[in-house]
C-alpha positions as a printed NumPy array, in Angstrom:
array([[  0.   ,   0.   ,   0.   ],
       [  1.136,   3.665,  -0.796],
       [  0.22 ,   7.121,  -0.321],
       [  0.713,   9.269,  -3.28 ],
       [  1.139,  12.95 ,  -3.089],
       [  1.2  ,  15.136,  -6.223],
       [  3.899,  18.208,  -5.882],
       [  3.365,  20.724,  -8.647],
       [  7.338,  21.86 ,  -8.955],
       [  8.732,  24.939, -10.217],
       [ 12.474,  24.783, -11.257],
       [ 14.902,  26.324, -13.457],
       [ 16.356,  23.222, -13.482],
       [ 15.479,  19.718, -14.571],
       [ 12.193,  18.763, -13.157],
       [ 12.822,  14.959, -13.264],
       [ 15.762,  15.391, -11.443],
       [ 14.116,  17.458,  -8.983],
       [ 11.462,  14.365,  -8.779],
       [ 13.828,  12.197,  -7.818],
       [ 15.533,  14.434,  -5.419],
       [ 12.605,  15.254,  -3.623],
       [ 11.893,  11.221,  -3.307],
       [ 15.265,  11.019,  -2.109],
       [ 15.168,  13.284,   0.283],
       [ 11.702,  12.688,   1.656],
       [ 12.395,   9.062,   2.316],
       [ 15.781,   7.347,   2.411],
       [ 18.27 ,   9.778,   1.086],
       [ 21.077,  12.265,   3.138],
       [ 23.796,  13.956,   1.81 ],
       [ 26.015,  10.906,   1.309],
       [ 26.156,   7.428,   1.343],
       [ 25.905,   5.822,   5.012],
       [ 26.351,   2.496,   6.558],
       [ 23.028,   0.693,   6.312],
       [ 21.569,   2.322,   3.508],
       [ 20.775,  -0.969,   1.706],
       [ 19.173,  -1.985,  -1.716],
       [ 16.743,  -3.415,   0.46 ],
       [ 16.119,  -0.776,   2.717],
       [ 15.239,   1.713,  -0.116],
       [ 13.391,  -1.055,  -1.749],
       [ 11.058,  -1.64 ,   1.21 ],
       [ 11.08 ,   1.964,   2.15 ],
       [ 12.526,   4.445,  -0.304],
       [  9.415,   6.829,  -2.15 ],
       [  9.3  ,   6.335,  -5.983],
       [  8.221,   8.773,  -8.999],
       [  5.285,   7.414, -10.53 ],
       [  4.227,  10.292, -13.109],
       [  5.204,  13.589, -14.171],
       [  2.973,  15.886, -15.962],
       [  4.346,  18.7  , -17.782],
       [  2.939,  22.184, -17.6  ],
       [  3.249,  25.085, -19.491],
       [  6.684,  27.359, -18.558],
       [  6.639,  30.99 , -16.675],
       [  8.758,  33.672, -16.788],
       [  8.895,  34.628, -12.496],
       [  9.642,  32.244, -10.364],
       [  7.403,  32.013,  -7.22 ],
       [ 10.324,  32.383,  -5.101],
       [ 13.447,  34.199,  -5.889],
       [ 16.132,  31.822,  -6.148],
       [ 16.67 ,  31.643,  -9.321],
       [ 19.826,  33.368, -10.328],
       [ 20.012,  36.323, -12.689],
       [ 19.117,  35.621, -16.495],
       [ 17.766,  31.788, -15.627],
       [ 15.719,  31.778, -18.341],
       [ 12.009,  29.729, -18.492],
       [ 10.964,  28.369, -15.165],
       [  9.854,  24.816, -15.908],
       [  6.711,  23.551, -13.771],
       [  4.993,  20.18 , -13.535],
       [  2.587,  18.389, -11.283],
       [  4.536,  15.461, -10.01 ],
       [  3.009,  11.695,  -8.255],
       [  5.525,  10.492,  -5.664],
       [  4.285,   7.205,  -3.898],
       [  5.327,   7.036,  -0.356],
       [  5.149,   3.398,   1.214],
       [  2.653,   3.192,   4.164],
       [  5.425,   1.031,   5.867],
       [  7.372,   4.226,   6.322],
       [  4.495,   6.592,   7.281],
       [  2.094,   4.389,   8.762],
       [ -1.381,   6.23 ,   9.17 ],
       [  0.099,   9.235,  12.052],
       [ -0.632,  11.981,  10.857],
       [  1.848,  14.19 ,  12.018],
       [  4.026,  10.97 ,  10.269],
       [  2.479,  11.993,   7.232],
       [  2.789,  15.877,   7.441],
       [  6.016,  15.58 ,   8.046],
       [  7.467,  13.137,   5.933],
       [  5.564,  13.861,   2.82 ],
       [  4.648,  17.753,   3.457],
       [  6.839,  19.67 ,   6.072],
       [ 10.161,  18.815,   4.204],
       [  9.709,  19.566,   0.912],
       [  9.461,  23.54 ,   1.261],
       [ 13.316,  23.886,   2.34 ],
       [ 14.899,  21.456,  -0.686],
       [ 17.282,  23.624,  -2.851],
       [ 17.062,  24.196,  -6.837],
       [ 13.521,  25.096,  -6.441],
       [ 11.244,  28.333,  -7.532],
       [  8.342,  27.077,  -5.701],
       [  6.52 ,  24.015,  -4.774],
       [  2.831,  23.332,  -3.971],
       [  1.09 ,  20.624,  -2.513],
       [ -2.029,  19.801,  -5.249],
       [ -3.116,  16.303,  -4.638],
       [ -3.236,  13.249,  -2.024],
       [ -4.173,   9.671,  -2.252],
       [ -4.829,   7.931,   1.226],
       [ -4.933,   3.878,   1.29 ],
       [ -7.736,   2.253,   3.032],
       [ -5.655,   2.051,   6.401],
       [ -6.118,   5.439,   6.882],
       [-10.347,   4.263,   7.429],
       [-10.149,   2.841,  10.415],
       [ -7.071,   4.673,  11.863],
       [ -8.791,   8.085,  12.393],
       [-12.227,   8.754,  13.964],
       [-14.03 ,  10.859,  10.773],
       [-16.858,  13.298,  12.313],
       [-18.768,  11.784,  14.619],
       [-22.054,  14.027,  13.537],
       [-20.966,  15.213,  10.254],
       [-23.845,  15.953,   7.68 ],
       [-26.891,  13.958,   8.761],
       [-26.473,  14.769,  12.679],
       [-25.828,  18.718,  11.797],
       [-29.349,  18.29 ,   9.951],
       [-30.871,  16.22 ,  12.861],
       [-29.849,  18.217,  15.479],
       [-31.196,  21.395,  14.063],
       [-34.551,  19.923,  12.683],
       [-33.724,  20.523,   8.815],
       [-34.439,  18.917,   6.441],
       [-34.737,  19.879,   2.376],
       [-32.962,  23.287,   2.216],
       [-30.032,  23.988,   4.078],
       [-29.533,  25.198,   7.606],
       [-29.318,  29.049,   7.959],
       [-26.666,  30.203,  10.198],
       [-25.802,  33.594,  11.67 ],
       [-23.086,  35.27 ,  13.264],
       [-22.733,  37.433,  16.72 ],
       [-21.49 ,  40.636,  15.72 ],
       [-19.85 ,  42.848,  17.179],
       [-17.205,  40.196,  16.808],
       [-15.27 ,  41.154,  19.855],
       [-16.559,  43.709,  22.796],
       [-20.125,  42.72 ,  24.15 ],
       [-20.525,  41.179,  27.807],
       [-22.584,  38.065,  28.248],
       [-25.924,  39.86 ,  29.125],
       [-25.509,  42.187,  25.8  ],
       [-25.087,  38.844,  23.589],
       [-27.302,  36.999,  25.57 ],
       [-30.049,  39.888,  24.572],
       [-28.739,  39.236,  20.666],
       [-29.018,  35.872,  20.944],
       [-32.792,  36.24 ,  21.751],
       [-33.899,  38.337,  19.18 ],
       [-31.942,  35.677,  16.484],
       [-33.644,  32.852,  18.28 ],
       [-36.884,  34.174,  17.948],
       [-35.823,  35.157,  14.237],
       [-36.603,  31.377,  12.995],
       [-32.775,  31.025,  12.254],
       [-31.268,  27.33 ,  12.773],
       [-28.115,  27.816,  13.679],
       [-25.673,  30.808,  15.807],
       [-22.186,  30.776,  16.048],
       [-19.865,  32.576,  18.078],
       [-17.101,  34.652,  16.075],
       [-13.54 ,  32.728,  15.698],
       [-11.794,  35.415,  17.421],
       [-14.122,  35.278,  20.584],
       [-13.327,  32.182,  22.645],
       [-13.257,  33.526,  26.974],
       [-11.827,  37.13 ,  27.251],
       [-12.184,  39.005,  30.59 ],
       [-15.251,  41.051,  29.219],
       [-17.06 ,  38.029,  28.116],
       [-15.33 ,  34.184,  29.908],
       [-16.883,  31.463,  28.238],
       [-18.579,  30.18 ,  31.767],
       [-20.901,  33.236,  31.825],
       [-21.818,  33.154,  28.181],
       [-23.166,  29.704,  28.165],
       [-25.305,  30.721,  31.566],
       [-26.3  ,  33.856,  30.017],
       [-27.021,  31.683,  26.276],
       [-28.157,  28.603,  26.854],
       [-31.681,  29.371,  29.24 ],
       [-32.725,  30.938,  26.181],
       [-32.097,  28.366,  23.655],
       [-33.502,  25.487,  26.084],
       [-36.898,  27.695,  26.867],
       [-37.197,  29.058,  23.256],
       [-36.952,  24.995,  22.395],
       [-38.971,  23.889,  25.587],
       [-41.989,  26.363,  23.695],
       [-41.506,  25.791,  20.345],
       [-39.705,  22.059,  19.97 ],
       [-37.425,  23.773,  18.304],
       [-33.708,  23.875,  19.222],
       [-31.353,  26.357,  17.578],
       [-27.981,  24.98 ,  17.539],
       [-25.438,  27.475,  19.345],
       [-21.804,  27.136,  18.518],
       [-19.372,  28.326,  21.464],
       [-16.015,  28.91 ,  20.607],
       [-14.223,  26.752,  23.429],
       [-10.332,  26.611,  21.401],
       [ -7.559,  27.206,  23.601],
       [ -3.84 ,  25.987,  23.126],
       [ -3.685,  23.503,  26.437],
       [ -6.465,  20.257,  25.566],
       [ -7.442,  19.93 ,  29.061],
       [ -8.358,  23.375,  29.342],
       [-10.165,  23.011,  25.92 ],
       [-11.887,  20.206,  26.775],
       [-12.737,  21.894,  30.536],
       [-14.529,  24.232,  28.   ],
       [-16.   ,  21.825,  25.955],
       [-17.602,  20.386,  29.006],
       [-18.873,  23.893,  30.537],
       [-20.967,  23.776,  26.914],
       [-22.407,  20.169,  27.137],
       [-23.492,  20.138,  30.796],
       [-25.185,  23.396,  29.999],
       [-27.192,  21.549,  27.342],
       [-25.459,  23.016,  24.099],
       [-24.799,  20.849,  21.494],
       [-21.961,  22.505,  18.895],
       [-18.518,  24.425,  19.533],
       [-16.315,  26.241,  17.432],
       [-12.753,  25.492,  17.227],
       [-10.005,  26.8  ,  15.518],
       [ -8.297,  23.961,  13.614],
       [ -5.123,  25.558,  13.037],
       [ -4.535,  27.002,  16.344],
       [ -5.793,  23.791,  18.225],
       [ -3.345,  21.95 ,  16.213],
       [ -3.845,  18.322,  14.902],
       [ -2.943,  16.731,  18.767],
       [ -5.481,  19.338,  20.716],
       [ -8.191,  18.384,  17.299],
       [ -7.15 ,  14.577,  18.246],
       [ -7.689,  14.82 ,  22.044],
       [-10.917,  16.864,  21.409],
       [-12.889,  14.581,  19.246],
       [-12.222,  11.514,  21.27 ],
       [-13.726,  12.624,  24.083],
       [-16.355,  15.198,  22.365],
       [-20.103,  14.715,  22.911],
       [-20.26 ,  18.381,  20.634],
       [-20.715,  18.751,  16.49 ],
       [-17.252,  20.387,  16.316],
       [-17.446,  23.326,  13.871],
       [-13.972,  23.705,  12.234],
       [-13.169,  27.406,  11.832],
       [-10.142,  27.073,   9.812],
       [ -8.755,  31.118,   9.9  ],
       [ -4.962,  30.747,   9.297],
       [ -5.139,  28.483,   5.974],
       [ -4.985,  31.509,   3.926],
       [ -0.885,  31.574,   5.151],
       [ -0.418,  28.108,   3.674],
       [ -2.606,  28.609,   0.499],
       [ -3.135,  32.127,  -0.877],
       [  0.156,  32.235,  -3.81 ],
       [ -0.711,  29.537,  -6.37 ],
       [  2.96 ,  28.949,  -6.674],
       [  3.592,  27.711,  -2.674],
       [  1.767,  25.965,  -0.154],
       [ -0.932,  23.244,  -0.525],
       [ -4.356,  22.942,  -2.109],
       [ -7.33 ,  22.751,   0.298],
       [ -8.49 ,  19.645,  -0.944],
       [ -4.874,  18.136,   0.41 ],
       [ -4.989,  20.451,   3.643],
       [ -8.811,  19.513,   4.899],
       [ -7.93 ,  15.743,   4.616],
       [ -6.12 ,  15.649,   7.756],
       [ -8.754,  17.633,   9.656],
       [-11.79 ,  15.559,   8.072],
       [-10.451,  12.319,   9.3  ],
       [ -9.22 ,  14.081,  13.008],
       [-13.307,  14.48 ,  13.426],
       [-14.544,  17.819,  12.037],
       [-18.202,  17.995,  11.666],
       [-18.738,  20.964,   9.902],
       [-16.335,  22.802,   7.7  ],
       [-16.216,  26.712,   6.802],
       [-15.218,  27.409,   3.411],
       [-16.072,  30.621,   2.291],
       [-18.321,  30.823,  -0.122],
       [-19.727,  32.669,  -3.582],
       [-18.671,  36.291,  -3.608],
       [-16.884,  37.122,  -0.424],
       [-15.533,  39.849,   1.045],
       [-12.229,  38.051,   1.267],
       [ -9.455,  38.032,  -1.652],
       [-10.901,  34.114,  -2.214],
       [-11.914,  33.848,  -5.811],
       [-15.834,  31.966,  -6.352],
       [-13.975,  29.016,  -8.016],
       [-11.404,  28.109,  -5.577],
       [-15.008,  28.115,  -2.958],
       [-16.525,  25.733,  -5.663],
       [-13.372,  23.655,  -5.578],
       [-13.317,  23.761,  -1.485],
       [-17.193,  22.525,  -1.428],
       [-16.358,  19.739,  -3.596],
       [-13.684,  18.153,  -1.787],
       [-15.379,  18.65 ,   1.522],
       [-17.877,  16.92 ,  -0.065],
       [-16.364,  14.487,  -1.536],
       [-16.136,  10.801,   0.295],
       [-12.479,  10.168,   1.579],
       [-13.817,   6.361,   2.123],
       [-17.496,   6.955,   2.05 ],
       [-20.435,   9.476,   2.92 ],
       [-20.079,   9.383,   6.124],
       [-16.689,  10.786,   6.31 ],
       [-17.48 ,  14.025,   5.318],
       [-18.095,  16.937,   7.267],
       [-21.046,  19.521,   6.634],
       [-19.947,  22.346,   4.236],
       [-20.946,  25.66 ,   5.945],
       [-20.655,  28.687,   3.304],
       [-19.803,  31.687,   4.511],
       [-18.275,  35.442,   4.308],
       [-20.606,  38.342,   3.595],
       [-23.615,  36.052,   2.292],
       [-26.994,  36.736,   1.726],
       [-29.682,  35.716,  -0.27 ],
       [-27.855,  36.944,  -3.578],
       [-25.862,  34.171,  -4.043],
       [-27.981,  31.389,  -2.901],
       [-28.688,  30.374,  -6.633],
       [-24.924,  30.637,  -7.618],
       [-24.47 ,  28.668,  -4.41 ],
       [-27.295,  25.982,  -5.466],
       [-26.18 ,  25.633,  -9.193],
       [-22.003,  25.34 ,  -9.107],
       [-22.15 ,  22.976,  -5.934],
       [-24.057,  20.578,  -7.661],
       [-27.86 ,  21.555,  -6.766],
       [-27.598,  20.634,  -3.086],
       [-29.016,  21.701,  -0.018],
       [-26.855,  19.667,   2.325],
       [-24.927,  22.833,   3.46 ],
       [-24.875,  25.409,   6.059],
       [-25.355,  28.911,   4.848],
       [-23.86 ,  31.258,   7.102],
       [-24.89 ,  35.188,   7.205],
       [-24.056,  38.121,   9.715],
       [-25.173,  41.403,   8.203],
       [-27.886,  39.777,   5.241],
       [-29.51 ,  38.316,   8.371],
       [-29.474,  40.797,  11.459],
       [-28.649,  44.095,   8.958],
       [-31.87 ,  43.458,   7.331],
       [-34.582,  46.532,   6.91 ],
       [-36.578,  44.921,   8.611],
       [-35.337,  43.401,  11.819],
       [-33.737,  39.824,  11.716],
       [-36.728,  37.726,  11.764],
       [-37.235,  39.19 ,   7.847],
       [-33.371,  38.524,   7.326],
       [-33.958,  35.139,   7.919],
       [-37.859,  34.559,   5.704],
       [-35.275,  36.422,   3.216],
       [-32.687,  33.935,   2.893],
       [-35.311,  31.324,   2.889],
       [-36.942,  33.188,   0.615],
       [-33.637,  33.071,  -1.294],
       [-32.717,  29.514,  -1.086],
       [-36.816,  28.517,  -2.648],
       [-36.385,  30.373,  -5.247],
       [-32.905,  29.158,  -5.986],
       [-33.882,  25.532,  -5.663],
       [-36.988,  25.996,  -7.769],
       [-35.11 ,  27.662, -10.714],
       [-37.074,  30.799, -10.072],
       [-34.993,  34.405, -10.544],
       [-34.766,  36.027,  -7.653],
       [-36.295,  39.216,  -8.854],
       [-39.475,  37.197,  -9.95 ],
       [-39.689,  35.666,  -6.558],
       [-39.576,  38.507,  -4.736],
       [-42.249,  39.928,  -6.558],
       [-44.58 ,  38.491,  -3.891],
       [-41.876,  38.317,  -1.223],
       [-41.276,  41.561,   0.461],
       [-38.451,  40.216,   2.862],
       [-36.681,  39.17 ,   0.061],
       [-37.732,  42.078,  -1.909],
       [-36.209,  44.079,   0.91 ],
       [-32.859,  42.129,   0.917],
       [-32.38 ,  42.675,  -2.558],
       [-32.972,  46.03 ,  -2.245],
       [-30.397,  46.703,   0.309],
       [-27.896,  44.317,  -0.38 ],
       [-27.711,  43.657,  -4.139],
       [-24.542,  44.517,  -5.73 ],
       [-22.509,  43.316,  -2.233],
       [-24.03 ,  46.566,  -0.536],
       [-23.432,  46.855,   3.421],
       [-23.756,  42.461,   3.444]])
């Protein structure tokens, strides 16, 4: 069994010879020969170039080692085959063996990470989410159009009584699902202990009268596990049911620790990719980098989504959605894909057509929900609104003909306006 990763290399050089080298390098190789590097040590061991696809030459290199006057930069996307014998199924194995290394290897212009092929072991290794698409839906009561999210905003400044007093106006709204911002987790003006006492009456007596129970997402993240999972704990015996957490800054040993012992649908925030991702030239793909976190035990997965307000072009969202949603081993590996980033019900039939006419998704919206004309209640009948129209083929303008909340939203938000 082997695990093949495709590097798309940049070199002035020769790009099979960088192949080989990074094989080399990445597996059995050193600078020089040494006592007990065997034939049948690299044999059982040693990584191997199985393909090399050439792609078109550029003129700048992504990086600038390439000495003055070095002429076309030669690029391909290259499939090294790693043996599982010498990675086994660790993940941090597996980072840094076939990943981590590679950046720092001389004679290159740039090198990105654009593919990765896991053998079955990998199945049964890792725990997958343990709610994933079919509990998110459960657990909010959806069913047949996607779960619509919001946001606490201000992101950062309001005491537990002042979001508590937000949160009741959104729950009363009709919305599914509230999150707490990435960047609040428990400052001074707002610890996570008095949030979930000030939150979670609300949600269990808006549900208690109405069967209905929004799902709240706290952010518990924090750098030491046991203190995350202290959090984590504060949220479940409080009755919650969802947390945020910051994949990157968690780190794959605090994700590892978390799932096993989570009773919560983790919500993977994933803020920091951008660093490994945003020049084409360097970095990794997401449908390499989510991989690692989908088997660790994400259950949902934010991914942008169609028009944001971020420098993330519509396709590379498209692209995102697909590989969330694509089985690593089967369905139920895959995590919920939650769209986000200054949505609202303008690109819910963008949204609907490019990611394959589904509604298994959650569509998350700060200002088209709560900046809405006419309170938040409308904000959410708008994306609804939105999201009926988009799955019945139906323009939006026609629709809103006889929808005023939607009417409104377009009104006030078309053309990316204040959303």
């Amino acid at each position: 069994m082997t695990i093949t990763v495709t590097y798309r290399i940049e070199t002035p050089g020769s790009i099979e010879a960088m192949a080989r080298k990074i094989a080399s390098d990445q597996s059995t190789g050193t600078f020089v020969a040494v006592p007990g590097e065997t034939e049948e040590l690299k044999a059982r061991v040693a990584a191997r170039v199985i393909a090399i696809r050439p792609l078109p030459d550029i003129d700048h290199p992504t990086w600038p080692e390439a000495a003055e006057g070095h002429g076309p930069i030669h690029r391909a996307d290259v499939d090294i085959a790693f043996p599982l014998d010498a990675i086994g199924t660790d993940l941090a194995a597996l980072m840094t063996i076939a990943i981590g290394g590679v950046y720092s290897i001389k004679g290159m212009t740039g090198i990105r990470i654009v593919n990765m092929k896991l053998p079955e072991a990998f199945r049964d290794a890792h725990p997958g989410p343990q709610f994933g698409v079919a509990g998110s839906m459960r657990l909010t009561g959806v069913s047949g159009r996607p779960i619509i999210g919001t946001i606490v905003k201000p992101a950062l400044g309001l005491r537990p009584k002042e979001t508590a007093a937000l949160v009741g106006e959104l729950i009363g709204s009709g919305v599914d699902f509230i999150k707490d911002d990435e960047k609040l987790m428990s400052p001074a003006y707002s610890p996570l202990k008095e949030r979930v006492e000030a939150i979670m009456p609300l949600i269990l007596d808006h549900e208690q009268k109405t069967g209905k129970k929004v799902m709240y997402a706290f952010g518990i993240s924090h750098a030491d596990p046991d203190e995350m999972m202290r959090n984590h704990d504060l949220v479940l015996k409080a009755g919650g049911n969802c947390a945020v957490v910051n994949i990157n800054s968690v780190g794959f040993g605090g994700m590892s620790f978390l799932r096993k012992r989570s009773d919560l649908v983790l919500h993977a925030h994933r803020n920091g990719w951008d660093v490994l991702t945003r020049h084409p030239g360097a970095g990794m793909d997401f449908k390499v980098y989510q991989q690692f976190w989908r088997l660790l035990g994400v259950d949902q997965f934010q991914i942008n989504g169609i028009r944001v307000k971020y420098w993330e072009p519509d396709d590379s969202f498209v692209e995102s959605f697909r590989a969330v949603s694509t089985p690593l081993f089967d369905p139920t590996d895959c995590p919920l894909p939650v769209a986000g980033s200054g949505q609202w019900g303008g690109q819910a039939p963008e949204t609907y057509q490019r990611t394959g006419r589904t509604t298994d998704l959650l569509y998350l919206c700060g200002g088209g929900i709560v900046s809405h004309p006419f309170g938040p209640a409308a904000g959410v009948r708008a994306i609804q609104q939105a999201w009926q129209a988009a799955v019945s083929d139906i323009p939006l303008a026609d629709y809103a003909r006889n929808h005023s909340e939607l009417a409104a939203s377009i009104a006030k938000f078309s053309g990316g306006k204040d959303a």
